[in-house]
C-alpha positions as CSV (number, residue, x, y, z in Angstrom):
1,X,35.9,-14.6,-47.8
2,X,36.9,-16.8,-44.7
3,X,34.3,-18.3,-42.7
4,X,35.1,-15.7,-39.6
5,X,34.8,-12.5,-42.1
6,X,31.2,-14.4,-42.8
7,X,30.7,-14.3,-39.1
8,X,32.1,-11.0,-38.0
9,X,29.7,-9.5,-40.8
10,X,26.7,-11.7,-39.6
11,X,27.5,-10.3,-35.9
12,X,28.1,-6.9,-37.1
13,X,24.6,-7.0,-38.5
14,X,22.5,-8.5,-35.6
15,X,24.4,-5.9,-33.3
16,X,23.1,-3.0,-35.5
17,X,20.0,-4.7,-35.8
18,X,19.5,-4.9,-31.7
19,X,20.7,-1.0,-31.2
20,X,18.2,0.1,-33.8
21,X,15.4,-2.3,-31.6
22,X,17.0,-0.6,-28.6
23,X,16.5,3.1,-30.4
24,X,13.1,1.8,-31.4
25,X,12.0,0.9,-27.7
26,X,13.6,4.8,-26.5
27,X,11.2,6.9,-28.5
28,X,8.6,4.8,-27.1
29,X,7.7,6.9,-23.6
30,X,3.6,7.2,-23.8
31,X,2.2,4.4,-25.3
32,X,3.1,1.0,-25.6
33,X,2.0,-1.7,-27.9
34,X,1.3,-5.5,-26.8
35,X,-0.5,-7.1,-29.7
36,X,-3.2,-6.5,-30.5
37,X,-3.4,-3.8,-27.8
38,X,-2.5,-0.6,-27.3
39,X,-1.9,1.1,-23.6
40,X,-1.6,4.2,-23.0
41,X,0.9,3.9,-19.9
42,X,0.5,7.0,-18.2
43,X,-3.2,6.8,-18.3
44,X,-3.4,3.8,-17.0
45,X,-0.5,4.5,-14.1
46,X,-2.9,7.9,-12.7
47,X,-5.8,5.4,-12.8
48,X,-4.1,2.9,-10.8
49,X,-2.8,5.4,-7.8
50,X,-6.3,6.8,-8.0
51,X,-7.7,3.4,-7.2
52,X,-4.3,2.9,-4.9
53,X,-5.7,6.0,-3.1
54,X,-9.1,5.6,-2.6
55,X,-8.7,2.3,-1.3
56,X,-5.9,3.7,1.0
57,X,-8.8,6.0,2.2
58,X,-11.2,3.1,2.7
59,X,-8.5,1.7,4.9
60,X,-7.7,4.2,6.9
61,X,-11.3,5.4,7.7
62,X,-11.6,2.1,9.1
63,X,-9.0,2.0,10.9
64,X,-9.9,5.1,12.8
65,X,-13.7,3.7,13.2
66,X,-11.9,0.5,14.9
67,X,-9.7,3.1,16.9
68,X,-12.6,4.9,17.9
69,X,-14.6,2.0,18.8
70,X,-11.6,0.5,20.9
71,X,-11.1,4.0,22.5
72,X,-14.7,3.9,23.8
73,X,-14.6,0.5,24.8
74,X,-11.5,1.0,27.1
75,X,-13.2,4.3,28.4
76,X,-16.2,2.2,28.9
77,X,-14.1,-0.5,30.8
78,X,-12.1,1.8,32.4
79,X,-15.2,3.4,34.4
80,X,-16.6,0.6,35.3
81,X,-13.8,-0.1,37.2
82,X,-13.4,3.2,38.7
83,X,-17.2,3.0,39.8
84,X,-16.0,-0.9,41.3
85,X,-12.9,0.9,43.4
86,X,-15.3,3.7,44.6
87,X,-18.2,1.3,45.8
88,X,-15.2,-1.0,47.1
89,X,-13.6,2.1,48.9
90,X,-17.0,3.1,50.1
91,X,-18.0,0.0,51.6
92,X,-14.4,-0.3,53.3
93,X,-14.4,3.8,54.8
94,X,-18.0,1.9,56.0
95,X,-16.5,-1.1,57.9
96,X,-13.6,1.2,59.1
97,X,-16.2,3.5,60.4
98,X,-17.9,1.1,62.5
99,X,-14.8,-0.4,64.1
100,X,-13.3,3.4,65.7
């Protein structure tokens, strides 16, 4: 046997060998193993968007607090200086007043 046959056969066999791994890794779909461990993936992907979610929540109820806080502040501001203009507009129909 020629040194390329020798090779061609050792290829050959380290091809077959990597589809069989490859075959291997496809029936794997639930679980996965990473020694010593093993994970069970779709457990642990729900308990990851639950914690995705509730901390989604979190954030966004705080959000709408600062909104609503912000809101009431500019509401606050806001009449203040409407009451300004009307004290301002008072005192002015005053002095016009006086002068006619």
């Amino acid at each position: 046997m020629r040194h390329s046959e020798v090779s061609n056969d050792n290829n050959m066999q380290i091809i077959e060998e990597m589809h069989q791994m490859a075959a291997d890794d496809i029936e794997i779909t639930r679980t996965v193993k990473v020694t010593p461990y093993v994970v069970n993936m779709a457990a642990s992907s729900e308990e990851f968007n639950k914690h995705v979610s509730d901390c989604n929540l979190d954030f966004k109820e705080n959000v709408m607090r600062k909104v609503q806080t912000i809101k009431l502040k500019d509401t606050a501001d806001l009449n203040k200086k409407v009451e300004e203009l009307k004290i301002q507009e008072a005192s002015e129909l005053q002095y016009l007043n006086k002068e006619y």
